[in-house]
DRENDOMAR-594631 format. One record per residue (C-alpha): residue in one letter; z, y, x; residue number from 0. Coordinates in steps of 0.001 Angstrom, whole numbers, plus 500000, padded with zeros to 6 digits. Layout:
N
   residu       pz       py       px   num
        A        Z        Y        X   NUM
...
//
This chain:
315
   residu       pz       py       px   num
        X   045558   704903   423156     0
        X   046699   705324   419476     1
        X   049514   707718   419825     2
        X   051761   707273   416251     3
        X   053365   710585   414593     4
        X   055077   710618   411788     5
        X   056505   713648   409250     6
        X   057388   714123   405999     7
        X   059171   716036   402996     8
        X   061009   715446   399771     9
        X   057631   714381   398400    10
        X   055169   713412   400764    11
        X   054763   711263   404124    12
        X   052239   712060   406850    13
        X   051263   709523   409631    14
        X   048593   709660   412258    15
        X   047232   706937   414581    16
        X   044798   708856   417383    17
        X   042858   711316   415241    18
        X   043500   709682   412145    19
        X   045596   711082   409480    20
        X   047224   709648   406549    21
        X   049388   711384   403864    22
        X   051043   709278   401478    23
        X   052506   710523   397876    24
        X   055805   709482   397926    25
        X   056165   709930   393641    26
        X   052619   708716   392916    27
        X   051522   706428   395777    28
        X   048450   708326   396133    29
        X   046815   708153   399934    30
        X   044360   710453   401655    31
        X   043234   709793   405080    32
        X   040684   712569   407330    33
        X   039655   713075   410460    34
        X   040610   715420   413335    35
        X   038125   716389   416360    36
        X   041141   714693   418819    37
        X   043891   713009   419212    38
        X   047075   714595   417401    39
        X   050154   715487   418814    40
        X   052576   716733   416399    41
        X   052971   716900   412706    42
        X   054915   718746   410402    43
        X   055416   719392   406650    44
        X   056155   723099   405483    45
        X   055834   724938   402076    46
        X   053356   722074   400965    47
        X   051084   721882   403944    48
        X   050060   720177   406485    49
        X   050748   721220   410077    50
        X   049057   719383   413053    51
        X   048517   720262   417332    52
        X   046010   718076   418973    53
        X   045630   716906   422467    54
        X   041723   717786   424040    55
        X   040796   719978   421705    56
        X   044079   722141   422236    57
        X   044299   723292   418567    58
        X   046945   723910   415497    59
        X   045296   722384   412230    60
        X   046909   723522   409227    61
        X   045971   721201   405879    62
        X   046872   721749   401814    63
        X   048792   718762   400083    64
        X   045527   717167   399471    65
        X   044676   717282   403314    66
        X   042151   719918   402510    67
        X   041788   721544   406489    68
        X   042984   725683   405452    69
        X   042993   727022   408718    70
        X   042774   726491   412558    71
        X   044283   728129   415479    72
        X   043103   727889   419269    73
        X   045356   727463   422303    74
        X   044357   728110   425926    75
        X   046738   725347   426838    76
        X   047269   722398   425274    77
        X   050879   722341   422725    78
        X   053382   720698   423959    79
        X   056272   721422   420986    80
        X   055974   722321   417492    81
        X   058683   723166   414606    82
        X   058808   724735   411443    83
        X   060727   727893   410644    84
        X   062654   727419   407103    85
        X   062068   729933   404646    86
        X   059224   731700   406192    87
        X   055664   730434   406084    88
        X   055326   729983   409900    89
        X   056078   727501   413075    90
        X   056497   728166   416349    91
        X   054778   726160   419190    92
        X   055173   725381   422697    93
        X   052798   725077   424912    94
        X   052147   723198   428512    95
        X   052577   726825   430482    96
        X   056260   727243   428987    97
        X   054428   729866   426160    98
        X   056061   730147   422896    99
        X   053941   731287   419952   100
        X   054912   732307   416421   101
        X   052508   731317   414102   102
        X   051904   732425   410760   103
        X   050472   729658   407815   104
        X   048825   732241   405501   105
        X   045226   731503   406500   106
        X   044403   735709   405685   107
        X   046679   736343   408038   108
        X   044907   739108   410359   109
        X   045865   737427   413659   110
        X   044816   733952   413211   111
        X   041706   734798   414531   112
        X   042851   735265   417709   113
        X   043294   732983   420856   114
        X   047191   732013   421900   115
        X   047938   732560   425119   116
        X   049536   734381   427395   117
        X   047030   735075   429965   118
        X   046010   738805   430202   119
        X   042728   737954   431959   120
        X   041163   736519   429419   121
        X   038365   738566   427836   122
        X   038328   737777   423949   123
        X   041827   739174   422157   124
        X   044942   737043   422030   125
        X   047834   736962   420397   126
        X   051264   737176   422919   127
        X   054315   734804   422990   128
        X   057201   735505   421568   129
        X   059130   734032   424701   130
        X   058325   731819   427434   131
        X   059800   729568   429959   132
        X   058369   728869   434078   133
        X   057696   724884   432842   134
        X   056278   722697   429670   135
        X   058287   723256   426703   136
        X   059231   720344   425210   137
        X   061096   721013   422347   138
        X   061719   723560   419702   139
        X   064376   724359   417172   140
        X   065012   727299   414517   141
        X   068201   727442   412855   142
        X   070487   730263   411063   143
        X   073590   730194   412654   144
        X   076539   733419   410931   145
        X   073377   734746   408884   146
        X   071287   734995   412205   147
        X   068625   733116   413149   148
        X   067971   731346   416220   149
        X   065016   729840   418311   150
        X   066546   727102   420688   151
        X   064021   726215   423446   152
        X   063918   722755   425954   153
        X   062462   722758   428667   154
        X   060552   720089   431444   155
        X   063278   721497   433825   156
        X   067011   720675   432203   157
        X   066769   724386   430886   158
        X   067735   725455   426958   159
        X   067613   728406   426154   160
        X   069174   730460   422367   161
        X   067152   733737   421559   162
        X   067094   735735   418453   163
        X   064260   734824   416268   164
        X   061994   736592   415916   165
        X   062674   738916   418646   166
        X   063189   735850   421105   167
        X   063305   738754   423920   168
        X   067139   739179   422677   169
        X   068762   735664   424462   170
        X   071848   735066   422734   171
        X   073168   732039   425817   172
        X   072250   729387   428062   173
        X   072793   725867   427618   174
        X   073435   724677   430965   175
        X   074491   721161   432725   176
        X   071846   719251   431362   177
        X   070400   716769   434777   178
        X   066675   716123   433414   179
        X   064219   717411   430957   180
        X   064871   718499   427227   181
        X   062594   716627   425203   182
        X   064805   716878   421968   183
        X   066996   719421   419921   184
        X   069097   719010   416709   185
        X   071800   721042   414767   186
        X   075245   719196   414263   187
        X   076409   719290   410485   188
        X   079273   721338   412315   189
        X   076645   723760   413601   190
        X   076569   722370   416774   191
        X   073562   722172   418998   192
        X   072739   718549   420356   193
        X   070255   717692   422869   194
        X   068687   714556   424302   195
        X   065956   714140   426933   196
        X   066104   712028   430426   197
        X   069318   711711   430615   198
        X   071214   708300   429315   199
        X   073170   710694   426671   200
        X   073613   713336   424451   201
        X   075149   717043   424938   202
        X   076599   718898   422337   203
        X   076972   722902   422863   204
        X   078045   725921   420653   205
        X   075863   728882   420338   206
        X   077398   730590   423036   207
        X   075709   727693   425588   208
        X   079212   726175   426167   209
        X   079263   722163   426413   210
        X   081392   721030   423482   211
        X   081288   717093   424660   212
        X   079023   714255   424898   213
        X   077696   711212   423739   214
        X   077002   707926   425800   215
        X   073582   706177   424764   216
        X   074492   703022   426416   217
        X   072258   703329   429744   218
        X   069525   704018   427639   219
        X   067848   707520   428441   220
        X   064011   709171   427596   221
        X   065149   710792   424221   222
        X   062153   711444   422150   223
        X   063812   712788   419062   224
        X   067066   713629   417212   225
        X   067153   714180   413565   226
        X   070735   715206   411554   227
        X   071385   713394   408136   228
        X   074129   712920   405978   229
        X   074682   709618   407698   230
        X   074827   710929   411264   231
        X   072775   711871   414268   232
        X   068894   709570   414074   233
        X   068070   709155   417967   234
        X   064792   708070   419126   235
        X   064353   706842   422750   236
        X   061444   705834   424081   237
        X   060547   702106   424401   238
        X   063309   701042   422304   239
        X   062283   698550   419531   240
        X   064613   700241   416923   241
        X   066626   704075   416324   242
        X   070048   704729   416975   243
        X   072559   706198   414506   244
        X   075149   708297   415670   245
        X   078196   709147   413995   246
        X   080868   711377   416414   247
        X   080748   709276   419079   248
        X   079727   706313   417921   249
        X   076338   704243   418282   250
        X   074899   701545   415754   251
        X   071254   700408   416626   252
        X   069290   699953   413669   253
        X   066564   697172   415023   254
        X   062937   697342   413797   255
        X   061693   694573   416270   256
        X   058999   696714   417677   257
        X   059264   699928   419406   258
        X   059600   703153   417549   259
        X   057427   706157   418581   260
        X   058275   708592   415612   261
        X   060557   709054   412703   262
        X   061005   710987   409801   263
        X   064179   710753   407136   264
        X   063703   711184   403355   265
        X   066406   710982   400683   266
        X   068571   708425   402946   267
        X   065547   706358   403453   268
        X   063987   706509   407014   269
        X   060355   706426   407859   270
        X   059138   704991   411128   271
        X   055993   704845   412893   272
        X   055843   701613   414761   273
        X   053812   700515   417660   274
        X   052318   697969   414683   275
        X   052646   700464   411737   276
        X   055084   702243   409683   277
        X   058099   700864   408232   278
        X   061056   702353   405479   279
        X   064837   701326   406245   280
        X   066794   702337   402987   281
        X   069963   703892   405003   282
        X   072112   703796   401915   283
        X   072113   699796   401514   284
        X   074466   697610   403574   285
        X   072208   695366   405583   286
        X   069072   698058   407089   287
        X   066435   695626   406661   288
        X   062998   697604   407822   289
        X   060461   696898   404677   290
        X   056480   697507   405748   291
        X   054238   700649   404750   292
        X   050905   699585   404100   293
        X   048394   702823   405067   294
        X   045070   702753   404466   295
        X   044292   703885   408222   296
        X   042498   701293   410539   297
        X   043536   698747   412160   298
        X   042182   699372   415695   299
        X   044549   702494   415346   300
        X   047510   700534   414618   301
        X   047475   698179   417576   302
        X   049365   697628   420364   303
        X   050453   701014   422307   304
        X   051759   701746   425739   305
        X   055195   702556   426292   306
        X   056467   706086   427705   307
        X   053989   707662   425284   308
        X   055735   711120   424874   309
        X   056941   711121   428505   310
        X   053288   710796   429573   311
        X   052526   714079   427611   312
        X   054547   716196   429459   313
        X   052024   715992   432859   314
//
């Protein structure tokens, strides 16, 4: 099954399809496509590289801008959440035991030798969580919030949770009320924390874990994503053949006549991975009329998908 992802900066777009991935020049149109060992996960785009988890081979591949492969870091389970932390060369990623690991991208970093996990049994060294949680993490957040920075983590079981980052051992507040998993987590442009998961809307809380008010999705529920803009609040549920924009309380469906499975947004311009490709929506224009992305990865890859692709992850 060729599970889309989709990520991207001021300057460059990254898609995968399976193992295949694709990064695409936004200024020059120039296209490089390689090869991981299994399927990939996640993507993101940080301080010009590359950042990738994969499924069977339970690994974090880190890539330059020319999808050169820098580095690679081993899990003992497979990652189940990834996110970059702004203004420091690092992520942090969840993994299928509730493990969250902080993980430098300097390649002569002195721990990226070692194995991630949290399992003191093991007999080669590791490298420790910086938190953890009793089920799958399925999303991940850092944001500064008053000069401080935060780690917000989701959970399988309706739990978020705000530590200090990086000493996640200091938890600021709960965010509690939520009636099925967390599989997404965004930052209001009022510094607001907005969630989205298996429940048919979204929650907004303050730092303090304190539900602010929330916002109906129409009956539609399985959340996959959430993504602030200028515009408003990007939602991502699964199955549905388009996004949602969100502004306040508000819902406009922005259709894309086949069902979205990852999104990225770029200079009011948003990126989609498709079950039949990828496709740009310029935001800023009246009429959002999706326009296709031709990507030099396969065909096979960009067939037809199942549906409930990031809900099947989670078991």
């Amino acid at each position: 099954m060729a599970v889309h992802r989709i990520a991207s900066d001021s300057n460059r777009l990254v898609v995968s399809a399976a193992e295949k991935l694709c990064l695409v020049d936004l200024q020059t149109d120039e296209r490089i496509e390689v090869k991981a060992e299994s399927s990939i996960t996640h993507i993101a785009v940080h301080n010009s590289k590359i950042v990738c988890t994969t499924d069977d081979s339970k690994e974090l591949l880190v890539y330059d801008e020319k999808l050169n492969l820098l580095m690679t870091r081993k899990f003992a389970k497979r990652p189940s959440a990834l996110c970059v932390v702004l203004g420091e060369d690092k992520v942090v990623v969840g993994d299928k035991s509730g493990d969250v690991f902080d993980i430098s991208l300097d390649p002569n970093d002195s721990r990226n030798s070692l194995l991630l996990t949290s399992d003191s049994e093991k007999d080669e060294p590791a490298q420790q969580p910086i938190l953890g949680h009793v089920s799958m993490v399925l999303s991940l957040l850092v944001i500064e919030h008053g000069n401080i920075k935060y780690i917000l983590s989701g959970d399988r079981d309706e739990h978020i949770r705000v530590s200090r980052y990086p000493d996640a051992y200091n938890i600021e507040s709960y965010c509690l009320g939520s009636r099925d998993f967390v599989s997404a987590l965004a930052l209001t442009s009022d510094g607001n924390i907005v969630s989205g998961g298996g429940e048919s809307l979204l929650r907004v809380w303050n730092i303090q874990g304190s539900e602010q008010y929330t916002i109906d999705l129409d009956q539609y529920k399985d959340v996959f994503k959430i993504v602030s803009t200028p515009l408003g609040l990007l939602v991502g549920i699964e199955a549905l053949s388009g996004l949602y924009l969100v502004e306040k309380t508000s819902l406009q469906k922005i259709a894309f006549g086949e069902v979205v499975t990852d999104f990225a947004f770029v200079d009011g311009k948003v990126y989609t991975a498709t079950t039949k490709g990828v496709k740009v929506v310029d935001l800023r224009k009246t009429s959002y009329e999706p326009v296709d992305m031709l990507l030099p990865i396969s065909a096979e890859c960009l067939g037809p998908q199942l549906s409930n692709i990031h809900k099947t992850a989670m078991y």
